[in-house]
N, C-alpha and C positions, 0 to 999 in steps of 0.2 A: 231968297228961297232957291233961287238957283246955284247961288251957290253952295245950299245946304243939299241940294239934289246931285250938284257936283261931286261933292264931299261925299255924300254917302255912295255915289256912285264911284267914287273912287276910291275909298273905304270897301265897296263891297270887290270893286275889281283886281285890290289889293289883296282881300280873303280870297278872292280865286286864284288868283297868282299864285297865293302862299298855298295853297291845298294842288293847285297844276304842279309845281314846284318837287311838293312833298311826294306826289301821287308821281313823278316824273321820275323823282331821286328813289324810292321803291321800287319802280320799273324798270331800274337801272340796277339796284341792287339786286333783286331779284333774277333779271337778267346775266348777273356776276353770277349769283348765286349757280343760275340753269346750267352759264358755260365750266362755270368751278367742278360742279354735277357731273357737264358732259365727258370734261376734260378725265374726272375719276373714274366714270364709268369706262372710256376709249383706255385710259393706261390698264383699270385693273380686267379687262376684254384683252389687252397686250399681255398681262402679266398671264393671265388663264392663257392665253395663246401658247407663250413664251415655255410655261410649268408642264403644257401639253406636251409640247415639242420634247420640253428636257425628259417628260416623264417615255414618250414614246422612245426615245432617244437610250433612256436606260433601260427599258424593256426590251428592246432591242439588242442590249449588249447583252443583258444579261440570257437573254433567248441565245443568243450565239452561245457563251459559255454552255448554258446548260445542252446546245445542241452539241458542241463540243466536245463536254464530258458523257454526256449520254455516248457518243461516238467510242470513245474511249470505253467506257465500261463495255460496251458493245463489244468488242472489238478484245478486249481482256474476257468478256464470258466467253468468248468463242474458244479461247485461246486455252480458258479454263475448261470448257468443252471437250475440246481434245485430248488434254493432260487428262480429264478425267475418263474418257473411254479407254484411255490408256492404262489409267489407276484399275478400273476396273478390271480390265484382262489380265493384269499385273494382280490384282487381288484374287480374282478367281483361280489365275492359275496358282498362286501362294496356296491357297484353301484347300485346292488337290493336294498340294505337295503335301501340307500338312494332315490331312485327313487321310494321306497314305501313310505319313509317319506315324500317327498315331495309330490306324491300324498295326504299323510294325511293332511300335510301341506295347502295342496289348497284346500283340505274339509273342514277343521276347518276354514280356512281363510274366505270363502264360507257360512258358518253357521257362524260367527263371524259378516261379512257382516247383513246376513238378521236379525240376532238377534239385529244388530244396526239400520236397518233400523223399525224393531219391535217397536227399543226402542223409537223411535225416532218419531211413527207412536202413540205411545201410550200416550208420553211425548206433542206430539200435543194435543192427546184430552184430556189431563188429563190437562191441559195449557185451554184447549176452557171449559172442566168444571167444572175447579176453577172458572173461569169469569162469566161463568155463576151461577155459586154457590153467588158468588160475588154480581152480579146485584141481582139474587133473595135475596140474603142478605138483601141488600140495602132496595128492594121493603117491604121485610120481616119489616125492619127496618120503613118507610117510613108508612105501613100498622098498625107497632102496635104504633106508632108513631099517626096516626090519630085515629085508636081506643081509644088510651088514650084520646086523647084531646074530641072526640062526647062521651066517660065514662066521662068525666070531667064535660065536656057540660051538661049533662045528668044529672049529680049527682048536677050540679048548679042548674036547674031548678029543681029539686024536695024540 
């Protein structure tokens, strides 16, 4: 009996064994598992570190460029600035000049006008006294025309 008491007591102390054992090897895995976890978690806490840095790092660069180029446009609108106050008094005064010439423009046009309508007041009578030069011609013609012929007349009967 004792040794059936043995037996089972070492039968049972062997099921504890075996379950300490299993319950041991789980705590151990587990424990793998936690540090596998912590190990992931420290590199990807490094890696967000690391993406921060790089991200800050190109925000950065590119903040310069853009202060950079902002500098530059700056620096060209001024420039444009200038040329244009300049375009402008260069414009305005062009606009004078033309808005005088154009004035001159409608004066000459204006005496151009009457000088035509001159021409054309003149060309009238110079037109009425050809015709009339014309006709008197004719009569002229006509008159010494019969003065020949009563000389003729005239010189017949003598």
């Amino acid at each position: 009996m004792l040794r059936k008491e043995i037996h089972d007591k070492s039968e049972e102390l062997y099921t504890i064994t075996l379950e300490k054992d299993k319950w041991s090897s789980e705590v151990v895995d587990k424990e793998n598992r936690i540090q596998v976890a912590k190990a992931m978690i420290k590199n990807s806490k490094m890696l967000k570190i690391i993406i921060l840095n790089l991200s800050k790092s190109i925000i950065l660069e590119e903040n310069a460029k853009l202060n950079q180029e902002i500098g530059n446009l700056s620096k060209e609108a001024q420039e444009l600035g200038l040329d244009l106050v300049a375009l402008k008094t260069e414009f305005s005064h062009k606009t004078q000049e033309f808005q005088q010439k154009a004035t001159e423009n409608q004066e000459r046009l204006k005496e151009v006008k009457e000088l035509k309508e001159q021409l054309e007041s003149r060309d009238s009578r110079l037109h009425i006294t050809e015709k009339e030069n014309t006709l008197i011609t004719e009569k002229l013609q006509q008159t010494l025309v019969e003065v020949k012929t009563l000389t003729q007349e005239k010189d017949d009967q003598k």
